[in-house]
C-alpha positions as CSV (number, residue, x, y, z in Angstrom):
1,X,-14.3,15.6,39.9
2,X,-11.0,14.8,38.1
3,X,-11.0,13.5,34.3
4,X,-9.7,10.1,36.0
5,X,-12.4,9.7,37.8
6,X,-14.8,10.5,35.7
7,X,-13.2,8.4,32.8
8,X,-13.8,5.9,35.3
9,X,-17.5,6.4,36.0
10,X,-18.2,6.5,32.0
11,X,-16.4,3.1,32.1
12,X,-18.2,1.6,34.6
13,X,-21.8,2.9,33.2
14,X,-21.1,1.3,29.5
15,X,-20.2,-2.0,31.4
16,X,-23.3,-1.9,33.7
17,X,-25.6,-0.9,30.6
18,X,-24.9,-4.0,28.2
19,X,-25.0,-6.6,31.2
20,X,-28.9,-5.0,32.3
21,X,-29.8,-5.2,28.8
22,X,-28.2,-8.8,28.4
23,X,-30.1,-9.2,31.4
24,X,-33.7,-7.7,30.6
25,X,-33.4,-9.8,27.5
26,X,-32.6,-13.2,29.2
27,X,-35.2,-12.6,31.2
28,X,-38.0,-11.6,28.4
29,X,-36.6,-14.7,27.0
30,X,-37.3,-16.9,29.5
31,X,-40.4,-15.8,29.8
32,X,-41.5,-17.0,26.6
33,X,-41.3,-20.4,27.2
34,X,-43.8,-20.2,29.9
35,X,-46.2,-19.7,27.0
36,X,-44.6,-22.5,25.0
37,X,-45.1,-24.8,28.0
38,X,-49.4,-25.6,27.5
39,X,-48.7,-26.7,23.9
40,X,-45.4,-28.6,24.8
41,X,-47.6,-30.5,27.7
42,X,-50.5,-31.0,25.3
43,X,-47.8,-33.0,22.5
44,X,-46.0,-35.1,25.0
45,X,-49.4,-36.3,26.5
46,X,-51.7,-36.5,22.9
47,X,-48.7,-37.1,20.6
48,X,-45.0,-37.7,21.3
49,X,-45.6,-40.2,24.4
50,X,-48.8,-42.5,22.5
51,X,-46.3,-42.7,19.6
52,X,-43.6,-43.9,21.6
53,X,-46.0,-46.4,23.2
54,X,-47.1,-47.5,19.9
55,X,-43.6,-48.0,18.9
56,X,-43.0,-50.5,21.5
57,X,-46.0,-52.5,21.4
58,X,-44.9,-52.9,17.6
59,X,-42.3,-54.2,18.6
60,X,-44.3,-57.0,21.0
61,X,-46.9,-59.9,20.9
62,X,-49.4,-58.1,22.9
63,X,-53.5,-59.1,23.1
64,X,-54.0,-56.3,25.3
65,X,-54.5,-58.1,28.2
66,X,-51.6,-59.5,30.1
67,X,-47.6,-58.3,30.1
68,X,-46.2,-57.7,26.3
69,X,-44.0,-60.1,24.9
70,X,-40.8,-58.7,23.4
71,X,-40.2,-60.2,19.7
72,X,-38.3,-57.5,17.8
73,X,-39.4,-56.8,14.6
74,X,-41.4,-60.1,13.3
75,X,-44.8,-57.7,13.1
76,X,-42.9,-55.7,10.6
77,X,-41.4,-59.1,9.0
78,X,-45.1,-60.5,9.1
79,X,-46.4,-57.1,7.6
80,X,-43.9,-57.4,4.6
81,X,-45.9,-60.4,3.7
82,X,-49.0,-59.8,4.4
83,X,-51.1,-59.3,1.1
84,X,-54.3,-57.4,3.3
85,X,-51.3,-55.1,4.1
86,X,-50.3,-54.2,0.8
87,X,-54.2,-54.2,-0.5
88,X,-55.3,-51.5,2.2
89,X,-51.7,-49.4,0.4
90,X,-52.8,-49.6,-3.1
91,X,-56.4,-48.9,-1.7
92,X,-55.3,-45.5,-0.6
93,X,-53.9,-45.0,-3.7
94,X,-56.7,-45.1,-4.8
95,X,-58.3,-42.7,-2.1
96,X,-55.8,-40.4,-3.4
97,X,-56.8,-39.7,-6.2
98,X,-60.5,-39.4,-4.9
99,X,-59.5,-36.5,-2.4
100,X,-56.7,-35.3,-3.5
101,X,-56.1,-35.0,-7.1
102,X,-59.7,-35.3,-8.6
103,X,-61.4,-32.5,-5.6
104,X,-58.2,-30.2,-6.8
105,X,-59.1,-30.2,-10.8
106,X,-62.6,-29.5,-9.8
107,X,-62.3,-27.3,-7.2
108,X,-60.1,-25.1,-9.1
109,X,-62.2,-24.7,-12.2
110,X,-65.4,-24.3,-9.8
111,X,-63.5,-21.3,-8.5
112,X,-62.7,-20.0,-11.2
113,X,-66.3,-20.0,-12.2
114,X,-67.8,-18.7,-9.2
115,X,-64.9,-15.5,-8.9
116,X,-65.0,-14.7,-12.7
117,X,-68.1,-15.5,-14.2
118,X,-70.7,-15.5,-11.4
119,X,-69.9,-13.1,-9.1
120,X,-69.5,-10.1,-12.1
121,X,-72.8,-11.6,-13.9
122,X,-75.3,-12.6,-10.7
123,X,-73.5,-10.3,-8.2
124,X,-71.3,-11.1,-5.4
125,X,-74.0,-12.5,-3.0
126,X,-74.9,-15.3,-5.3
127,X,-71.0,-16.6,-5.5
128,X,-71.0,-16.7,-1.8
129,X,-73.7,-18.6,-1.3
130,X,-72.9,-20.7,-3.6
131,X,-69.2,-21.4,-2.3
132,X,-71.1,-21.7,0.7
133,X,-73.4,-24.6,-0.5
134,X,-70.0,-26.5,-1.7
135,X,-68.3,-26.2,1.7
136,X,-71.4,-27.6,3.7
137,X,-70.1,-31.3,3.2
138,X,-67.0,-30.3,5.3
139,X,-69.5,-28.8,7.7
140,X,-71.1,-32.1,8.2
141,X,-69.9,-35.0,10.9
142,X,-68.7,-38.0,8.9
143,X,-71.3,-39.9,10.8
144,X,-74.3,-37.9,9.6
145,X,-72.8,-38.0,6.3
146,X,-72.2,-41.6,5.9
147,X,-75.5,-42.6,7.1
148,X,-77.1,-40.2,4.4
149,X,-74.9,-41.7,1.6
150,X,-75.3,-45.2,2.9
151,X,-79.4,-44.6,2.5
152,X,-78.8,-42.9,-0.9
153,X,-76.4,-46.4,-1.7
154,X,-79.4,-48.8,-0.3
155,X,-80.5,-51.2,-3.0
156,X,-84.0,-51.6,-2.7
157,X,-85.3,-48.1,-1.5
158,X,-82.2,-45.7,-2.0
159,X,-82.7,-42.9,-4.3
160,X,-80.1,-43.7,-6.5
161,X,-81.7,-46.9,-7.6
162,X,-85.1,-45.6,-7.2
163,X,-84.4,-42.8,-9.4
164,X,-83.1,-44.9,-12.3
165,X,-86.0,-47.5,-12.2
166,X,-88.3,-44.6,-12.1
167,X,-86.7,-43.4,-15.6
168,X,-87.0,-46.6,-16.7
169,X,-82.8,-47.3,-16.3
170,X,-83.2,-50.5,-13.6
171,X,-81.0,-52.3,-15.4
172,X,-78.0,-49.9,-13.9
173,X,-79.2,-50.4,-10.4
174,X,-76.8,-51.9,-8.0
175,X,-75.9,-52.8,-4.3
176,X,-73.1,-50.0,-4.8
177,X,-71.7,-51.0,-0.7
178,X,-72.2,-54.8,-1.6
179,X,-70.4,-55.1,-4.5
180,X,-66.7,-55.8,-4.0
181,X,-66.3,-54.5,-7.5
182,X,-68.4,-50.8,-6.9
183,X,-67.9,-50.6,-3.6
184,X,-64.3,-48.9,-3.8
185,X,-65.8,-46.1,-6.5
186,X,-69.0,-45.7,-4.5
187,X,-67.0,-44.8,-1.4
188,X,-64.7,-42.5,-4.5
189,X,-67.9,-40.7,-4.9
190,X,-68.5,-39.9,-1.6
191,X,-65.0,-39.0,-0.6
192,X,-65.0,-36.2,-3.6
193,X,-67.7,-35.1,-2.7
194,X,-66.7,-34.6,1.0
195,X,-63.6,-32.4,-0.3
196,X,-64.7,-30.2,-3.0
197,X,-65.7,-27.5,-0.5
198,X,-62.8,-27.1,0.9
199,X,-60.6,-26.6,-2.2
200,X,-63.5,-24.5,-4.0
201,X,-63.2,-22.3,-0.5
202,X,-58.9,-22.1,-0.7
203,X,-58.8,-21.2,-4.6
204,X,-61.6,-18.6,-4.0
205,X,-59.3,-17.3,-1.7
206,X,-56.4,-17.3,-3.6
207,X,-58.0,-16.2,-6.8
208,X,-58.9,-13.0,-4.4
209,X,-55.7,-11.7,-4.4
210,X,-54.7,-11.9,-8.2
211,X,-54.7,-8.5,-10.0
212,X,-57.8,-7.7,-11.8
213,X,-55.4,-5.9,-14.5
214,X,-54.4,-9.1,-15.3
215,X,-57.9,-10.3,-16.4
216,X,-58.5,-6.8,-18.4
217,X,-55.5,-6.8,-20.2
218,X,-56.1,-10.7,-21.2
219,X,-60.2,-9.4,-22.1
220,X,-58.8,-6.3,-24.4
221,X,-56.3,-9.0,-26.0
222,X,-59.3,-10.8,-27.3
223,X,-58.3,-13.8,-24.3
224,X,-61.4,-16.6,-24.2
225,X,-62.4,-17.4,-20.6
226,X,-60.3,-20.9,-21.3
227,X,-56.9,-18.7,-22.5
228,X,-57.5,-16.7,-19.0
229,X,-58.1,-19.9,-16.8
230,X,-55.1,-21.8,-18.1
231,X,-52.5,-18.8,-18.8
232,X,-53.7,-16.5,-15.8
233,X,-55.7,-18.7,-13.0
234,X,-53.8,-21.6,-12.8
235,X,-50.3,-19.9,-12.8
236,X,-51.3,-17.3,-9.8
237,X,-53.0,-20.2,-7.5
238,X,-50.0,-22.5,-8.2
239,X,-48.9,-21.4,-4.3
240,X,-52.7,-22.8,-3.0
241,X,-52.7,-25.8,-5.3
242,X,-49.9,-27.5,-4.0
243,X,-50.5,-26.3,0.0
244,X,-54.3,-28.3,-1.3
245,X,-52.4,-31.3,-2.7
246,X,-50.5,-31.8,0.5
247,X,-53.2,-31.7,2.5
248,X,-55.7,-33.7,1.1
249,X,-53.1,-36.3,0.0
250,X,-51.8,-36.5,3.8
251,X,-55.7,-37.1,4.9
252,X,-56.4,-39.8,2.0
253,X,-53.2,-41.7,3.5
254,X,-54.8,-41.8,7.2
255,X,-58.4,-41.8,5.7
256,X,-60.0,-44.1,8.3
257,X,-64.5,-42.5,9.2
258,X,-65.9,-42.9,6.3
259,X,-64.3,-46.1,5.4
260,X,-65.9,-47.2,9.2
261,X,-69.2,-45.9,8.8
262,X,-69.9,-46.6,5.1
263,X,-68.1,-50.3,4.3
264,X,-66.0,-51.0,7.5
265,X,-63.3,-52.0,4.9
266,X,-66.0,-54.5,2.9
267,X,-67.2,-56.2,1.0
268,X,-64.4,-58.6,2.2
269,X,-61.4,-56.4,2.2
270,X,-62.4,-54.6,-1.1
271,X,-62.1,-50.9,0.3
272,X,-59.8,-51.7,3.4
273,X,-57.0,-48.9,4.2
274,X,-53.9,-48.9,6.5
275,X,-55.9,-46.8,9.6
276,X,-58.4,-49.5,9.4
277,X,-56.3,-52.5,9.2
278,X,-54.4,-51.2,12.1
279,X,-58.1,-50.5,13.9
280,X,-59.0,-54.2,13.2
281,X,-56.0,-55.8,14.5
282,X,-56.3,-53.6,17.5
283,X,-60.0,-54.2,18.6
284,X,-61.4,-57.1,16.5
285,X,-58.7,-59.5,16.5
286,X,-56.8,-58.1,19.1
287,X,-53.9,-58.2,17.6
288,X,-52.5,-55.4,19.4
289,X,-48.7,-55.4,18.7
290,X,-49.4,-56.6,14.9
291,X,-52.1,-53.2,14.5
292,X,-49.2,-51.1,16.1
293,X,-46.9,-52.1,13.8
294,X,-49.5,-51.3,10.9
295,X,-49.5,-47.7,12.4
296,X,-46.2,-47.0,12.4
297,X,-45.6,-47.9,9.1
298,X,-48.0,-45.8,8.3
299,X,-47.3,-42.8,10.1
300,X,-43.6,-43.0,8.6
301,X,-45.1,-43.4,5.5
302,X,-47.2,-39.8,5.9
303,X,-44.3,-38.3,7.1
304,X,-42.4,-39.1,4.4
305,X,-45.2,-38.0,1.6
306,X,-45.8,-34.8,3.9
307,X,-42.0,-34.0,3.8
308,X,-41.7,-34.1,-0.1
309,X,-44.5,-32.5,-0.8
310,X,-43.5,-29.6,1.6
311,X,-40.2,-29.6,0.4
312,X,-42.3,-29.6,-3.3
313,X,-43.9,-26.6,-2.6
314,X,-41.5,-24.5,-1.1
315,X,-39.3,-25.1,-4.5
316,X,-42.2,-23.8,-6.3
317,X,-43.2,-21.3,-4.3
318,X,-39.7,-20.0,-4.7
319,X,-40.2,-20.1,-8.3
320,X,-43.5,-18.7,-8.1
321,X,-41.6,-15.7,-6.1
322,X,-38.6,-15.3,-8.3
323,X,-41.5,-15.2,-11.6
324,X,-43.4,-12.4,-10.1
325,X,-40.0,-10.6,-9.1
């Protein structure tokens, strides 16, 4: 074979080469989205098109019966003056703090606790089970759980108020759901009490990848168990504590079971919240375009929160990074 020709062949193999392998990989690409297909399916029906229909009925007067009628946006004028709609906001403030900020400070010393005094002192068995005795709220349906708190909150034969008149302390009994005053911190109660597990469960796990060096060194230093919590603890789960803080403040903003099966946003509208509000306009009063409207507020308003706080925590887990570098 002459050198032309075989300059030739070599030519056309190297041109034939890069187009199968552009080819092969055009083709393992494709194939991918086959397995992106299920999940895609499963938004558009369970999230993207409901949201979109809950969009436009904001934008209607609609009793669910009947054809919508198109008004533009006097729900969301009417919502901007609406003082139940501004309660139910400040009320999840509130809620906030009760599973967000308050279940994070005591989840976090709990940890710390359980990984660094209990499990070296009563051995590693007894700090599981107890993490595992924290988390069991979480295990629970809110139903079950409401309907035990509700019959540890009942004012004649609960065990709370039985408890104190049996120590002789009735005069601090009280109708903790039927006060409009209590009932907001008696539903605090229950709601901290629902998400200390889970944070107790997430700092454990963090605290199980810090060096133990780090402890030593801090013990030979002559370090109290304070000095190591504060200077060693809460610097090495700063990455879990705000991943907690988003989470739990994104669930007190759409809190909606408990508030139903404990209070059903009573006495009056003392412990109301948006999810709720938008429930009660949709199937009590029937207010169907009005509740929509509620909702979508709402949901902006948890995107919004969920965006800064994301955007929160990946600035300070890039600090965390750039500290241990």
């Amino acid at each position: 074979m002459s050198s032309a020709n075989t300059a030739s062949l070599n030519t056309a193999t190297h041109t034939v080469a890069p187009r199968r392998a552009r080819k092969g990989t055009s083709e393992r690409r494709g194939g991918y989205w086959w397995y992106i297909l299920p999940g895609a399916i499963g938004f558009l029906a369970v999230v993207a098109v409901p949201f979109g229909m809950n969009l436009w009925y904001s934008l209607t007067s609609f009793r669910g019966v009947g054809d919508p009628v198109f008004i533009g946006f006097e729900n969301y004028q009417r919502l901007l003056g609406d003082p139940l709609f501004w309660a139910s906001f400040r009320h999840s403030v509130v809620f906030i703090v009760a599973m967000a900020i308050l279940p994070t400070a005591i989840g976090v010393v709990v940890a710390a606790v359980l990984f660094n005094y209990i499990s070296p002192k009563f051995g590693s068995k007894v700090a599981s089970f107890l993490r595992a005795t924290y988390y069991l709220p979480q295990i629970l349906p809110i139903a079950v759980a409401g309907v035990l708190w509700k019959w540890m909150y009942q004012p004649q034969y609960g065990i709370i108020n039985t408890t104190l008149r049996d120590l002789g302390l009735g005069g601090l009994a009280q109708n903790w759901l039927g006060d409009s005053d209590l009932a907001i911190y008696a539903v605090m109660n229950v709601l901290v009490w629902l998400q200390i597990g889970y944070t107790v469960v997430v700092f454990m796990a963090g605290l199980s990848r810090v060096d133990p060096a780090l402890y030593e060194a801090a013990e030979l230093d002559g370090a109290t168990w304070f000095q190591q919590f504060r200077t060693i603890t809460l610097n090495q789960l700063r990455p879990e504590i705000a991943v907690v803080l988003i989470t739990t403040s994104v669930a007190a903003l759409k809190v909606f079971a408990p508030i139903f099966v404990l209070t059903r946003g009573g006495p009056g509208t003392s412990t109301i919240v948006p999810a709720y509000f938008s429930f009660s306009n949709f199937f009590t009063t029937t207010k169907v375009g009005y509740g929509a409207a509620v909702a979508s507020v709402l949901a902006l308003m948890i995107s919004v929160v969920a965006v800064a706080l994301l955007r929160y925590q990946t600035r300070n887990s890039e600090g965390f990074e750039d500290g241990r570098g």
